[in-house]
C-alpha positions as CSV (number, residue, x, y, z in Angstrom):
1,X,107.4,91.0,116.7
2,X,108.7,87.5,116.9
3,X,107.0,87.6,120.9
4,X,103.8,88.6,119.9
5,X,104.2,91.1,122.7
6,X,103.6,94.4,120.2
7,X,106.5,96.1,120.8
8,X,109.5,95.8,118.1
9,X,112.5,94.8,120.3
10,X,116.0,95.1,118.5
11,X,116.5,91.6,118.3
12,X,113.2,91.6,116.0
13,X,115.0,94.0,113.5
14,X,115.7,92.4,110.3
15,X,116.1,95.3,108.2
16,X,116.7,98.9,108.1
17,X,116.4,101.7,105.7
18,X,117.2,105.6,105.6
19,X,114.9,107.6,103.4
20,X,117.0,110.8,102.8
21,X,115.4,113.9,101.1
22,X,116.6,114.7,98.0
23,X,119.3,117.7,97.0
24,X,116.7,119.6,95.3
25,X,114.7,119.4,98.3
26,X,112.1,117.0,97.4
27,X,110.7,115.6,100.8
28,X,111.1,111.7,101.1
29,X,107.7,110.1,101.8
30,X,106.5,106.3,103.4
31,X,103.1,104.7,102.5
32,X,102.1,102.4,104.0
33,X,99.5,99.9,103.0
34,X,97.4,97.0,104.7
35,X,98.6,94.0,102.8
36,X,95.4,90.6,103.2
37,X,96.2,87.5,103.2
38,X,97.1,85.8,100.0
39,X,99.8,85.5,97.5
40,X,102.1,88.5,98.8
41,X,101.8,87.9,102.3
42,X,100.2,84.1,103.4
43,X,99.2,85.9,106.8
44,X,99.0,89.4,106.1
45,X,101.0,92.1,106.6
46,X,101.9,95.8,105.1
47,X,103.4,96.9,102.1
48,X,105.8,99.4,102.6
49,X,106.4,102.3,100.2
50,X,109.2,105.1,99.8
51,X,110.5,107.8,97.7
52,X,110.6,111.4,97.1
53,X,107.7,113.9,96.8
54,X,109.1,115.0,93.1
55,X,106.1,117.2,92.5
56,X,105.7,118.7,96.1
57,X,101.9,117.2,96.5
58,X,102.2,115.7,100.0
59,X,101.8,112.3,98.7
60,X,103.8,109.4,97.2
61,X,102.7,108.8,93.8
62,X,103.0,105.7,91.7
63,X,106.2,107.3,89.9
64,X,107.8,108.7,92.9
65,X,108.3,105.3,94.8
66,X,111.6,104.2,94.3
67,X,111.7,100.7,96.8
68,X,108.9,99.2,98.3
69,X,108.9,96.1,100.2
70,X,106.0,93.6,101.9
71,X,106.8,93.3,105.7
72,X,104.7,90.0,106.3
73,X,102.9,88.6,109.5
74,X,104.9,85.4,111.1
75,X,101.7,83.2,112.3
């Protein structure tokens, strides 16, 4: 949100991703996770977290996430 005005406008977009589910229909799944400021992130931000639901729980276990990304605050 290079504005600061909280809405995402395309022009803000640096990168896009498709989460597909999987052919044995595994559900894919996103976490996402507050990220403080510090070494990941110098201002904050999220941590972004996606892959299938291998086991059918409902949530994204550590083995299940196949990318994750930090999306970082532009202060």
């Amino acid at each position: 949100d290079d504005d600061n005005d909280g809405t995402l406008a395309a022009g803000e977009v640096d990168d896009t991703f498709y989460v597909c589910n999987g052919e044995d229909g595994a559900e894919s799944l996103t976490k996402l996770t507050a990220e403080p400021a510090g070494a990941n992130c110098t201002n904050g931000g999220v941590y972004i977290e996606t892959g299938l639901d291998l086991n059918d729980d409902g949530n994204l276990d550590v083995g299940e996430v196949e990318y994750s990304e930090y999306v970082c605050d532009g202060l």
